[in-house]
C-alpha positions as CSV (number, residue, x, y, z in Angstrom):
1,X,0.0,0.0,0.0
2,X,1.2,3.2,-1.0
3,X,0.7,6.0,1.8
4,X,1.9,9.8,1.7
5,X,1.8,12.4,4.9
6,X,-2.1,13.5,3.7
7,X,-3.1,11.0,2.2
8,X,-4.1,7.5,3.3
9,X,-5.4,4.4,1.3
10,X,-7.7,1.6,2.2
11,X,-8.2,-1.6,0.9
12,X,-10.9,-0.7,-1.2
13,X,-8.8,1.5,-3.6
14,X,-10.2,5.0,-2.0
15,X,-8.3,7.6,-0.7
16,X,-9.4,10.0,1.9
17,X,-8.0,13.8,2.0
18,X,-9.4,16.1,4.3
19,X,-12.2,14.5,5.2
20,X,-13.0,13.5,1.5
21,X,-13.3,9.5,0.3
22,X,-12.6,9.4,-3.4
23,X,-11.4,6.1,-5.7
24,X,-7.9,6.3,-7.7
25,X,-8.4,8.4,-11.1
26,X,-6.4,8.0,-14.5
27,X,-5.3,11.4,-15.6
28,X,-4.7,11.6,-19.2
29,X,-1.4,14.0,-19.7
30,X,0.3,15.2,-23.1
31,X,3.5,14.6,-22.5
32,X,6.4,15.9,-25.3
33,X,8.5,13.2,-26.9
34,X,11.8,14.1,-24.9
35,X,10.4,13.4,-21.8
36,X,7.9,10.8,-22.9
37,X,10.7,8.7,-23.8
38,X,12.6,9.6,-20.7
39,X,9.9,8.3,-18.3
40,X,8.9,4.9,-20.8
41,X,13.0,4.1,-20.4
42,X,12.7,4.5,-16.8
43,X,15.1,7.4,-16.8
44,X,12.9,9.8,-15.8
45,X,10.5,9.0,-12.8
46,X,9.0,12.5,-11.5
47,X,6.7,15.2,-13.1
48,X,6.9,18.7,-12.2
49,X,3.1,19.9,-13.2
50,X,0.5,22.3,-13.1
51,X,-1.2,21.6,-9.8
52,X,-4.6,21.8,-11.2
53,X,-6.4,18.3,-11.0
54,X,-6.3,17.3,-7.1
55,X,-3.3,14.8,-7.8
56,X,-3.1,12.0,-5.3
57,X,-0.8,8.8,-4.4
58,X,-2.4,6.1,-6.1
59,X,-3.8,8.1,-9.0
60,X,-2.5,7.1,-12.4
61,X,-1.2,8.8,-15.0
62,X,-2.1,7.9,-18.5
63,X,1.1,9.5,-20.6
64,X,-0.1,10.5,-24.6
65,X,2.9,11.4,-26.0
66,X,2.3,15.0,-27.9
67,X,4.2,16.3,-30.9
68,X,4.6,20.1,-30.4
69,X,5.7,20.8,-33.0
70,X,3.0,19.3,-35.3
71,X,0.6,19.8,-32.8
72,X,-1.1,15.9,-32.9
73,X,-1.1,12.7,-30.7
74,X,1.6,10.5,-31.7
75,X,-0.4,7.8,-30.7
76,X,2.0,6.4,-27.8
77,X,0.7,6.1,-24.4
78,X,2.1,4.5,-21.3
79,X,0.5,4.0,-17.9
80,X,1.9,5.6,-14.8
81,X,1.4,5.9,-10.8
82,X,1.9,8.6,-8.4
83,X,4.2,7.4,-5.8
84,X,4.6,10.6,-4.0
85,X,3.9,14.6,-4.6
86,X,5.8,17.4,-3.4
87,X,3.9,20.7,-3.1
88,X,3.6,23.6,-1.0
89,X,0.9,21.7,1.1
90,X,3.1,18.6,0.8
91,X,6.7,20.3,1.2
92,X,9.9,18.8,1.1
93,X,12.4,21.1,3.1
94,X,12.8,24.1,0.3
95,X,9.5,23.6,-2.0
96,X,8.4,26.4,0.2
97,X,11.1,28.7,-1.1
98,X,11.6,27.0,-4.3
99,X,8.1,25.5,-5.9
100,X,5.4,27.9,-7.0
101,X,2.0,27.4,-5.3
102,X,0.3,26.1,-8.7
103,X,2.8,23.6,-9.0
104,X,4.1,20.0,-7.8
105,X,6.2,17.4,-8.4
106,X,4.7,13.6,-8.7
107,X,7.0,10.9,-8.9
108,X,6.2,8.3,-10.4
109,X,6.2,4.5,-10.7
110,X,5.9,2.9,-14.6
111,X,3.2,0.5,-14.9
């Protein structure tokens, strides 16, 4: 089972934060071909991004990888799981001087 300081996980799958029960969700996330290949290799394993969608341990992250530069899918995906975020409400001992409130950083597990 996969616990963070805010977040705990029951048997069931759901995770409660402040007061709130919710299952695991898949996020689906462009993701640019450098670093989409970074994170398939196993290379990469943390995402610093836009704090926006109530990220939680357990969640997963459904990678599309996303050609800027033609602006269209490439039609790779890989599955991936939030192992731990650090955020201004979940600091390490500088993201409080260093991170920006709208952002975090997930690391991540390849599935």
């Amino acid at each position: 089972m996969i616990s963070d300081p805010i977040s705990s996980s029951s048997a069931s799958g759901l995770t409660e934060c402040s007061g709130v029960w919710r299952g695991n969700i898949e996020h689906s996330l462009k993701s640019w071909p450098q670093f989409f290949e970074r994170i398939v290799s196993g290379e990469k394993t943390h995402e610093l991004r836009c704090a926006d969608r109530n990220f939680r341990v357990g969640d997963i992250f459904r990678l599309q990888e996303f050609d800027p530069k033609m602006k269209e899918f490439t039609g790779r995906e890989h599955r991936a799981m939030i192992t731990y975020i650090t955020s201004v409400d979940l600091p390490c001992a500088l993201s409080h001087k260093a991170l920006h409130p709208d952002f975090c950083i997930l690391s991540i597990k390849l599935l």
